[in-house]
N, C-alpha and C positions, 0 to 999 in steps of 0.2 A: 504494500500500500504506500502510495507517496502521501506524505503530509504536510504541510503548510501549518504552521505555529507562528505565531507571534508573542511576543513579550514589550509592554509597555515600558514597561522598568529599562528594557536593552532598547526602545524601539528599532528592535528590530522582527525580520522574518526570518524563517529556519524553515529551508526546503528540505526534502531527507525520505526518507525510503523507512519502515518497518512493519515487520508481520504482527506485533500487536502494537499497535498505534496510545493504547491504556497504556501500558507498559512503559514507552518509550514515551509518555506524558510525565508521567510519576518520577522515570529518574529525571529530568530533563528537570520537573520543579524542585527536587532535591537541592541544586542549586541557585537556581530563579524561581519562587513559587507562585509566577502571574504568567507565567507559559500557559496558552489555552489553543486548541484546536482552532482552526479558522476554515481550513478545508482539506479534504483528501479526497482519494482515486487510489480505487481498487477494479485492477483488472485480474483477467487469468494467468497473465506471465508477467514473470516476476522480471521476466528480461526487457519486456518491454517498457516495463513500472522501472527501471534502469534508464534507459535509455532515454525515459522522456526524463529523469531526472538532472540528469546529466545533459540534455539540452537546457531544461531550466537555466542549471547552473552556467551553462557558457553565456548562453541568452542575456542574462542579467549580472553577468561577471563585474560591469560597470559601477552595481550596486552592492559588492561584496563586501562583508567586515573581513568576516573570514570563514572559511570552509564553508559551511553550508548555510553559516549567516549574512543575510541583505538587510540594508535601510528598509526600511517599511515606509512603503510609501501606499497611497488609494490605488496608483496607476502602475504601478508592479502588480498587486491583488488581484487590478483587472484583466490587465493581460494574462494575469494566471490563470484568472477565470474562463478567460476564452480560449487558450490550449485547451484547458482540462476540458472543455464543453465539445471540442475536436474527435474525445473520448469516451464520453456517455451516450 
């Protein structure tokens, strides 16, 4: 599953990939604990769910902190919204 998190506190976004998305919520607030879901995509393959992840990330490499965290911005959100709607 790809997921889309944001944190107020970091305003940032966290693009990133797990099979249980709870899970990878819980530790993720271990050390931020305003991390909340904002969106996900769940497909059949896991290869695929790769693959778009990793265009995300080049995609928006402009808005990077670092590894899998971006600036949060509305207009980052939306364009993620309109990939992922590519998918459903």
């Amino acid at each position: 599953m790809i997921y889309v998190m944001h944190s107020e506190r970091q305003q940032a976004l966290k693009i990133g990939i797990a099979k249980d998305i709870d899970q990878r919520l819980m530790t993720l607030r271990t050390s931020c604990p305003d991390w909340e879901v904002l969106r996900h995509l769940s497909l059949k393959s896991a290869m695929i769910e790769r693959r778009i992840e990793q265009r995300l990330h080049k995609q928006f490499r402009h808005e990077n902190i670092e590894r899998e965290l971006f600036h949060y911005s509305i207009g980052l959100l939306q364009e993620i919204d309109r990939i992922f709607a590519n998918y459903q």
